[in-house]
N, C-alpha and C positions, 0 to 999 in steps of 0.2 A: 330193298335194304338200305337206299341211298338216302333214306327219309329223315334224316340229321342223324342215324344210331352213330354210338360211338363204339370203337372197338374195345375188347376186355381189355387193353391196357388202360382205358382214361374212363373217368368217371362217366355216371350218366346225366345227362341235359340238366336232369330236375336238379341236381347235386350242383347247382353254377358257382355257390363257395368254394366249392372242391378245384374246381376251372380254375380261380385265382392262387391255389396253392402250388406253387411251385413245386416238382418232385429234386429226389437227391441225384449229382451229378455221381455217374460212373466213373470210379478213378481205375486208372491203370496201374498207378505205384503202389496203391494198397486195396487188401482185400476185403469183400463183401463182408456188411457186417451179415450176424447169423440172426438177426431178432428182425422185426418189422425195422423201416425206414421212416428215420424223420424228415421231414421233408426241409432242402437248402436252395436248392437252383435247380436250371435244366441245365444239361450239356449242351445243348441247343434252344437258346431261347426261343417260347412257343411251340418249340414242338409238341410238347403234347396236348395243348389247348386245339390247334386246327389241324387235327390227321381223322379224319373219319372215314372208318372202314364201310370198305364196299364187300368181301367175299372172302372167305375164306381159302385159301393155295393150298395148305397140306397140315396137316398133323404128323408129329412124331413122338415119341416115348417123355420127352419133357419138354415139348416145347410146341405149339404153334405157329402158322404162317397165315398171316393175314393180306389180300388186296385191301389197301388203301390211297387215300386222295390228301393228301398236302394240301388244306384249303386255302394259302396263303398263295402258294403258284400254282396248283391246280397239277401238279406232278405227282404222275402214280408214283407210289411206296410201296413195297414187301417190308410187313412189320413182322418180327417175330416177337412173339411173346414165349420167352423163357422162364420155366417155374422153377428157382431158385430152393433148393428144398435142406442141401449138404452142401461140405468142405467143394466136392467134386463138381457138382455145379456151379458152384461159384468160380471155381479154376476154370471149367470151359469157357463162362462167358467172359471173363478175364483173360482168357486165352485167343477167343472169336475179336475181340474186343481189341487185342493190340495188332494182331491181323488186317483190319478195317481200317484202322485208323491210319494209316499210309494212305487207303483211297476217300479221306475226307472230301465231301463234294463242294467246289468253287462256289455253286450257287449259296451255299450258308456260311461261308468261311469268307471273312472280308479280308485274309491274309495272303488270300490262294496269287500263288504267279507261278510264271507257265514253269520256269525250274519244278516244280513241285505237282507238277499237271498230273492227277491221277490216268492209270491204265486204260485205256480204252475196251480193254477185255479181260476189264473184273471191274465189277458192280460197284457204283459209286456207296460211298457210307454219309447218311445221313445225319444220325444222332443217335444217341441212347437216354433211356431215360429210366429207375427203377421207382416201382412202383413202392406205396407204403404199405402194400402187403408181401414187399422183397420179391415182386415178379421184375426183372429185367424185361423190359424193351430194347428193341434193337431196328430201328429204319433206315434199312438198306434200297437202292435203285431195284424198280420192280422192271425185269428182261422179260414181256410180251411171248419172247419161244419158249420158254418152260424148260424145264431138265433138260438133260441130256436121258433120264430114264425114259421120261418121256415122250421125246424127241423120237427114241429108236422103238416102243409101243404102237405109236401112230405111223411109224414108216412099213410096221408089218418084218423089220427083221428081227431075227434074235440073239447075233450079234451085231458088231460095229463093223460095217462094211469097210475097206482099207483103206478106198479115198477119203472117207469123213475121219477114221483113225487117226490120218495123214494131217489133213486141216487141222483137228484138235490138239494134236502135238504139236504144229508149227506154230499155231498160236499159247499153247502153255510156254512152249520154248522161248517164244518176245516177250512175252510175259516176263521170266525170271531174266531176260538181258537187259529188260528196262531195271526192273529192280534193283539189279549190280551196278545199274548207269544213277540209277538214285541215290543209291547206297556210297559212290564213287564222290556224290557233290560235298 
């Protein structure tokens, strides 16, 4: 699969005009338009010229998960590909989308100091980018252990044993102390 394919978010090879065309940057202040996108900038330059998918993670009711490769640093990505179709899609990923952007990642953000160092335990945010057929992208840090569904499927139990309980709570818990310590500067 690693044979240059590009993933459903970015054009194919033969299309290399397409390569040059910038897609439209996601805004947080205002909302999706409803029709196709004309194309203005990325929210992260190149991002979508060099992310080629390697595998597919998951499927869900309006969206897809892609493995991919960052061929600029060579850093796997979880892309999702969001099908933008209603009012209500458009809210989630406007909604996903101001979420993330607290953990913009240092490596693409020449702004980043440590005051502002994303969480160590939530997923770095890489970029978005919306397609001109109004599909949102979304590249987020791809985490090698999988769900937590999945996590407790290949452990053989059926539910969450109370030391791991234990673990996940004390880590959501640092989680929301840093955020208040964020929120504080």
């Amino acid at each position: 699969m690693l044979l240059g394919s590009m993933d459903s978010c970015l054009p194919p090879k033969s299309r290399k005009r397409s390569l040059r065309r910038p897609l439209r940057q996601l805004s947080l202040g205002e909302p999706l338009p409803a029709s196709p996108l004309i194309s203005t900038r990325n929210l992260v330059p190149g991002l979508s010229e060099s992310v080629v998918q390697l595998d597919i993670l998951g499927k869900g009711a309006t969206s897809n998960v892609f493995l991919a490769v960052h061929a600029a640093t060579l850093k796997m990505v979880a892309l999702k590909e969001v099908t933008v179709s209603n009012d209500a899609d458009r809210w989630a990923v406007r909604t996903e989308m101001r979420a993330l952007k607290t953990q913009r990642s240092p490596l693409l953000n020449s702004a980043f100091t440590t005051k502002l160092a994303s969480c160590p335990r939530i997923v770095d945010y890489y970029g978005s980018v919306v397609r001109e057929n109004g599909n949102a992208c979304i590249a987020v840090e791809y985490v090698a252990g999988g769900s937590l569904e999945n996590w407790l499927e290949n452990s053989g139990a059926s539910v969450c044993p109370e030391p791991w309980f234990a673990h996940i709570t004390h880590q959501a818990l640092e989680v929301r102390e840093r955020k208040q310590r964020r929120c504080a500067l």
